[in-house]
N, C-alpha and C positions, 0 to 999 in steps of 0.2 A: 548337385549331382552326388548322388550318397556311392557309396564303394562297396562292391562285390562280396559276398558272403563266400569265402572260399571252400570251407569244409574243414578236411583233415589236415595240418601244416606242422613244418616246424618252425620254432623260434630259438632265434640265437642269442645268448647272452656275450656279454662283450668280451667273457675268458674265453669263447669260442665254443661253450656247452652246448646243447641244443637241448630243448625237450619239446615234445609233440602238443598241440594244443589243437581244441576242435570249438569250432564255431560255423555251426551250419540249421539252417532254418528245417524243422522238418514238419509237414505237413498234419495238420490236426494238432501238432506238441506246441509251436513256435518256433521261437530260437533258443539254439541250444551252445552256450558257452559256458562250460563247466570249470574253469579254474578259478582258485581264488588262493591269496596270502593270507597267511596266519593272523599276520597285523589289522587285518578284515573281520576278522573272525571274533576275537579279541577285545575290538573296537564296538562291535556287535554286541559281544557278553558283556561289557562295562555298562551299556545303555539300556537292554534287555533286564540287567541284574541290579540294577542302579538303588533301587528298593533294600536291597539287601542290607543288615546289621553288617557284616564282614565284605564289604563290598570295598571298601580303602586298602583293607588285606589281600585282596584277591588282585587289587590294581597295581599296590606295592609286587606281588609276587610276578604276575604279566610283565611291569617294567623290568624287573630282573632278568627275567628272561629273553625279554626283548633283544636284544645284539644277537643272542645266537637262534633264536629260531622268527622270528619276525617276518623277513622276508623268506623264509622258505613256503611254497604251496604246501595248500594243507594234502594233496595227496603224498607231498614225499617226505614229511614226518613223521619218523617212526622213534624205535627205541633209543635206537645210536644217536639220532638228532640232538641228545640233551647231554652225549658223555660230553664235550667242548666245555659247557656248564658244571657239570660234576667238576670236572677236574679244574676248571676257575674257582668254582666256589667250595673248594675243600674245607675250608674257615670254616663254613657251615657247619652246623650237625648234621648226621643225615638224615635224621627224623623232621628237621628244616627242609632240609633240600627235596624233600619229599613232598613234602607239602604244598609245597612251592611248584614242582611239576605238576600234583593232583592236579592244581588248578587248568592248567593246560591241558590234562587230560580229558578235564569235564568239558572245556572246549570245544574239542576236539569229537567231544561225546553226541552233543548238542549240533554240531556241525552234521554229523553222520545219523543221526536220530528226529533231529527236530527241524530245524529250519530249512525250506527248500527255495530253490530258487524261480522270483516271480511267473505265475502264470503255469507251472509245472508241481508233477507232485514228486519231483528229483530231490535232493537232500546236497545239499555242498557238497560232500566225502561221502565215498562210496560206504567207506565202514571205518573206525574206529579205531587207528594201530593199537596193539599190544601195548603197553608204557608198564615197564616192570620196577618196581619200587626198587630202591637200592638196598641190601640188607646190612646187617650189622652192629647197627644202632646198641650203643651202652649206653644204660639209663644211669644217669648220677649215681653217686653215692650215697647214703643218705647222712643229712648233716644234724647231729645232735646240737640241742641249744641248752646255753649253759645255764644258769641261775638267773642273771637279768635279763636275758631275753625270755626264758618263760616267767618272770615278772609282767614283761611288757605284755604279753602272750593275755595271760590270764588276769589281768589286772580288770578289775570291777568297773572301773573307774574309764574304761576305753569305750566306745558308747556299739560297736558293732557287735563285739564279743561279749561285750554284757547284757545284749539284747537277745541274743542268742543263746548265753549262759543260763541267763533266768528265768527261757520259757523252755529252756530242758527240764530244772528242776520245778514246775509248774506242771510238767505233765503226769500222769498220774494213771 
C-alpha cells in the first residue's frame, strides 16, 4: 500500500521551525518534490567534477564548510549563511576564505543552471543567491632576499632555473 501524495505541507523540525515543503504529482510533469540539502548538492559536484586537477581543493574547501551550511536546503542559503564561517575561520586570510566560499557558490551555480530534477526540465534552485566576496584583503609585503638566497635563486647549478636561465639567453 504506498501513501498518499499530499501536495502543499508543512514540516517540522524538532526546535519546532517549520518550513513549507511541496510534493504533488502534476499531470503531463510527474512528480514534483523540489527540496534538496546542500550536502546533496555537494556530493553531486564531487562526482560530476571528479575529473578535475583541483578537485582535492574543492573537496578540502566543501569539508570546511561543511558544519555550517551542510544541512541547510539549497533554497535558504544565502549571503548571511557563510558569516557563522567568516567569523570561525578569521585565522583564514580572506582571500582564503573566499575561495573557499567561491566553491559553494559554483554549487550553488550549477544547482540553479544546470542540473534538473529526473523526468522534468525544473533545475534544483530556483536561482543563484548573491554570495558577496568579503573585501579587504592586504596582499604581503614583499620580502627581499638576501645574498644567499639569491645564490640559491640563480645558481646554474639548480636544474629548474638553469633550464630556464639558458633558453632565455638562447633566445635571440
Amino acid at each position: 500500500m504506498s501513501t498518499a501524495i499530499r501536495g502543499f505541507y508543512k514540516r517540522y523540525a524538532t526546535s519546532g521551525d517549520h518550513t513549507w515543503h511541496i510534493d504533488k504529482r502534476i499531470k503531463s510533469v510527474g512528480r514534483l518534490c523540489a527540496r534538496r540539502k546542500f550536502h546533496e548538492a555537494a556530493a553531486k559536484y564531487l562526482v560530476d567534477f571528479a575529473h578535475k586537477s583541483t578537485i582535492r581543493r574543492d573537496a578540502a574547501a566543501l569539508k570546511d564548510l561543511s558544519p555550517y551550511i551542510s544541512d541547510l536546503w539549497l533554497d535558504r542559503i544565502n549571503n548571511d549563511s557563510f558569516n557563522a564561517y567568516r567569523k570561525a575561520r578569521h585565522d583564514l586570510a580572506i582571500i582564503t576564505r573566499n575561495a573557499k566560499i567561491a566553491v559553494t557558490r559554483r554549487v550553488l551555480k550549477l544547482a540553479a543552471e544546470v542540473w534538473c530534477h529526473p523526468g522534468t526540465n525544473m533545475t534544483w534552485l530556483e536561482r543563484a543567491p548573491a554570495i558577496v566576496a568579503e573585501r579587504g584583503h592586504c596582499a604581503r609585503e614583499p620580502y627581499p632576499l638576501d645574498a644567499s638566497e639569491q645564490e640559491l635563486l640563480f645558481n646554474d647549478s639548480h636544474p629548474t632555473v638553469a633550464g630556464s636561465h639558458s633558453s632565455l639567453s638562447t633566445r635571440g
